[in-house]
LOPA-355613 format. One record per residue (C-alpha): y, z, x; residue in one letter. Coordinates in steps of 0.25 Angstrom, whole numbers. Each point is the difference from the previous one (the first is absolute). Layout:
LOPA-355613
<pt><yy>Y</yy><zz>Z</zz><xx>X</xx><tormar>a</tormar></pt>
...
This chain:
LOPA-355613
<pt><yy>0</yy><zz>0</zz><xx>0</xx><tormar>x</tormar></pt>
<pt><yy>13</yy><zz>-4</zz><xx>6</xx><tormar>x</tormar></pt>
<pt><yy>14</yy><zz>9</zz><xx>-2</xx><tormar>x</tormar></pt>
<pt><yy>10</yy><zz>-3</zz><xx>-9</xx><tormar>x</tormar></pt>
<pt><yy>11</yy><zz>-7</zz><xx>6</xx><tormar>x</tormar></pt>
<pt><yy>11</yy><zz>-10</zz><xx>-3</xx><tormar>x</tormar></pt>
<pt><yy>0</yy><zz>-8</zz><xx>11</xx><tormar>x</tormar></pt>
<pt><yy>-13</yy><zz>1</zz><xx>11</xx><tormar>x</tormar></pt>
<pt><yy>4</yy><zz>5</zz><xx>14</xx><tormar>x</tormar></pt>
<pt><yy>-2</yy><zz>-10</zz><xx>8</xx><tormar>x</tormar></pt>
<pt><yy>2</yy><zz>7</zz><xx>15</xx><tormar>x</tormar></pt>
<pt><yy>-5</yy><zz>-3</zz><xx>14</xx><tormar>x</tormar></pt>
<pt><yy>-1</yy><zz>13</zz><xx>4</xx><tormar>x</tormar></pt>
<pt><yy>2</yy><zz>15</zz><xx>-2</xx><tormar>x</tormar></pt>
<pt><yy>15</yy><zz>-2</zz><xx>5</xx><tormar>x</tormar></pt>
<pt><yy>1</yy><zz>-10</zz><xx>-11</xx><tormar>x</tormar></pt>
<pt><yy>-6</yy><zz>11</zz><xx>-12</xx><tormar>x</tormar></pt>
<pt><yy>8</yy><zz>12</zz><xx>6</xx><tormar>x</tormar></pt>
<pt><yy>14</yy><zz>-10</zz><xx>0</xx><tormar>x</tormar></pt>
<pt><yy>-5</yy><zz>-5</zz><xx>-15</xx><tormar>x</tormar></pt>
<pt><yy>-2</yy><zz>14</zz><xx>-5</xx><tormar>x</tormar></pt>
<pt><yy>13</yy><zz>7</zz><xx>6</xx><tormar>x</tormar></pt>
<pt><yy>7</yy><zz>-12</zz><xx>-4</xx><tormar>x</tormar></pt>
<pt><yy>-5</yy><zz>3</zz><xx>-16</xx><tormar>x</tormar></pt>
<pt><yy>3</yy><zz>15</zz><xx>2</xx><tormar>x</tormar></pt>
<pt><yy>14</yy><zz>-3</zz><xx>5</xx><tormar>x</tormar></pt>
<pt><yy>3</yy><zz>-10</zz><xx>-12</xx><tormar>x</tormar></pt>
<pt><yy>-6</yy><zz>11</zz><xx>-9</xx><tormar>x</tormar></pt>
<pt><yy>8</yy><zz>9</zz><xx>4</xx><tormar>x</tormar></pt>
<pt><yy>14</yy><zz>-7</zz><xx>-1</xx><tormar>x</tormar></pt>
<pt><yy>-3</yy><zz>-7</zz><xx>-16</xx><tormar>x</tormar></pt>
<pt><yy>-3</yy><zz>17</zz><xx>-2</xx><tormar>x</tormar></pt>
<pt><yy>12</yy><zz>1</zz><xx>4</xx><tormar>x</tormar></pt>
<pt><yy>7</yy><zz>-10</zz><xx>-7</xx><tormar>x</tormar></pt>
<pt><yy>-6</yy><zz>4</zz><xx>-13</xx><tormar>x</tormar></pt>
<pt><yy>5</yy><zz>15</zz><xx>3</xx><tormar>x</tormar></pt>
<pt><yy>15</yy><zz>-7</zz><xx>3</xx><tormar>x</tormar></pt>
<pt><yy>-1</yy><zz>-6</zz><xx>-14</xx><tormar>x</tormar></pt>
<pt><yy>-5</yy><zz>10</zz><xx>-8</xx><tormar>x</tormar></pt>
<pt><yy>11</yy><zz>12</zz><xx>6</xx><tormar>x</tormar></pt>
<pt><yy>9</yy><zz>4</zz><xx>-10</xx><tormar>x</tormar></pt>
<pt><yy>15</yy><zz>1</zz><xx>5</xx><tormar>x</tormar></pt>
<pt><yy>6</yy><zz>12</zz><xx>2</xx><tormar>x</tormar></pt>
<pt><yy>8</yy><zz>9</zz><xx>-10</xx><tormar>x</tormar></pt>
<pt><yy>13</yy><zz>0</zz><xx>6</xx><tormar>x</tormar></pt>
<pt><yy>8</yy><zz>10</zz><xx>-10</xx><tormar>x</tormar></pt>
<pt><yy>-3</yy><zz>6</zz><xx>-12</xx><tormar>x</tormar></pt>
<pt><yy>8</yy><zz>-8</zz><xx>-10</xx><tormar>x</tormar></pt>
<pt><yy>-7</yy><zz>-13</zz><xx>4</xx><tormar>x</tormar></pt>
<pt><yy>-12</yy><zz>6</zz><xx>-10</xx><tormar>x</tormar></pt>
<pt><yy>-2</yy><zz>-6</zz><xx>-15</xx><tormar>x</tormar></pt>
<pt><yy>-3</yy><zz>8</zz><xx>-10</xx><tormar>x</tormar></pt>
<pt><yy>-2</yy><zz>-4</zz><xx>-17</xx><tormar>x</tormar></pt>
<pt><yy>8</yy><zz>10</zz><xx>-9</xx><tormar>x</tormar></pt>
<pt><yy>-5</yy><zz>6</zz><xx>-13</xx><tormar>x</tormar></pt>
<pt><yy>1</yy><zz>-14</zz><xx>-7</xx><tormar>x</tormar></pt>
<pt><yy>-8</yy><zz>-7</zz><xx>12</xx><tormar>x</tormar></pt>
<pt><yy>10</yy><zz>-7</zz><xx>6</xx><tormar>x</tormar></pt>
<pt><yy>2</yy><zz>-2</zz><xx>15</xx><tormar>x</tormar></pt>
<pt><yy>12</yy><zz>8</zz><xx>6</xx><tormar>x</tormar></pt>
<pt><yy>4</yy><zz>1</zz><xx>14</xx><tormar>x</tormar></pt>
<pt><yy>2</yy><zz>13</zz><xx>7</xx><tormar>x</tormar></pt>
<pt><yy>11</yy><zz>-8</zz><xx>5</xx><tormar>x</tormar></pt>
<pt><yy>7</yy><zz>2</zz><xx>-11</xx><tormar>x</tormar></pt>
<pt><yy>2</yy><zz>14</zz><xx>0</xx><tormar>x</tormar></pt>
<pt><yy>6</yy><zz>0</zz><xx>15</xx><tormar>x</tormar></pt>
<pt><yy>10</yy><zz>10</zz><xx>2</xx><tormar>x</tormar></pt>
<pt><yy>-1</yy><zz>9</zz><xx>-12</xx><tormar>x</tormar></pt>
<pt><yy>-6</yy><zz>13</zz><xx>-3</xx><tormar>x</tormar></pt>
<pt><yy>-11</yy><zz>0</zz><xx>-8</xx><tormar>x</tormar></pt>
<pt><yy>-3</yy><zz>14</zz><xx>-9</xx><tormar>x</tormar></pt>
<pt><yy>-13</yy><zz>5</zz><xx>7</xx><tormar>x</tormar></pt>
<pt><yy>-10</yy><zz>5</zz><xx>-12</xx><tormar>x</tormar></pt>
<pt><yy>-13</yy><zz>9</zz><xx>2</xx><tormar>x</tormar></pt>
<pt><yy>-13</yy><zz>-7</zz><xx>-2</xx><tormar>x</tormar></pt>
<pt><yy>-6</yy><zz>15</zz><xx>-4</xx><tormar>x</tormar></pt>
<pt><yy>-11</yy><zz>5</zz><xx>5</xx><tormar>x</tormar></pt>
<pt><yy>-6</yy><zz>15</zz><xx>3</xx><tormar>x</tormar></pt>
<pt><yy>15</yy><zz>2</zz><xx>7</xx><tormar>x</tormar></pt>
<pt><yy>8</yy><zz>-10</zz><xx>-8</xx><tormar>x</tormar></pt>
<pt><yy>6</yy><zz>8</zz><xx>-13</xx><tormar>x</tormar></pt>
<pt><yy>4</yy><zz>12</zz><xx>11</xx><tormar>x</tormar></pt>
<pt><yy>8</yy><zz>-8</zz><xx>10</xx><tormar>x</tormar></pt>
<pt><yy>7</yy><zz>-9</zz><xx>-13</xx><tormar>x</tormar></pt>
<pt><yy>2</yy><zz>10</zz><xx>-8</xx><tormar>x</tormar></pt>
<pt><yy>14</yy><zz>11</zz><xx>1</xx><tormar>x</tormar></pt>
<pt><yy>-3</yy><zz>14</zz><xx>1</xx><tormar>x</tormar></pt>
<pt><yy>9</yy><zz>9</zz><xx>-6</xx><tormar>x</tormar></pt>
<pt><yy>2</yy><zz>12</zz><xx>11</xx><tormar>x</tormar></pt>
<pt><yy>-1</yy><zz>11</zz><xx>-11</xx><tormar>x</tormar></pt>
């Protein structure tokens, strides 16, 4: 039973293998690497370059919103109603 192969070697010598084999790692190697250079997302530079869809699913820009302050609400939790809520000093 013969290998599996594209195209058959077709070497005079061990040289000739070892330079074929090497020469198929090499090429490997760099189309990995290409394919990683495609697939890399670029890099988030601020945090207003984020989209985000509002309660009627529309898409909205953080950019947007650049430069004003925005009311911080409490999300709840075990802590949340203590730290949002007044306490009266009684």
């Amino acid at each position: 039973m013969e290998p599996l192969a594209a195209y058959p070697l077709k070497c005079s010598g061990p040289k000739a293998k070892i330079f074929a084999v090497l020469l198929s790692m090499v090429l490997c190697t760099v189309m990995l690497f290409l394919l990683q250079l495609k697939f890399l997302k670029p890099r988030i530079n601020s945090f207003y370059s984020f989209e985000v869809k509002d309660a009627k699913g529309r898409t909205v820009s953080l950019e947007k919103f650049k430069g004003k302050i925005l009311p911080r609400r409490s999300q709840g939790g075990i802590f949340g109603s203590i730290w949002s809520t007044p306490r009266d000093k009684s």
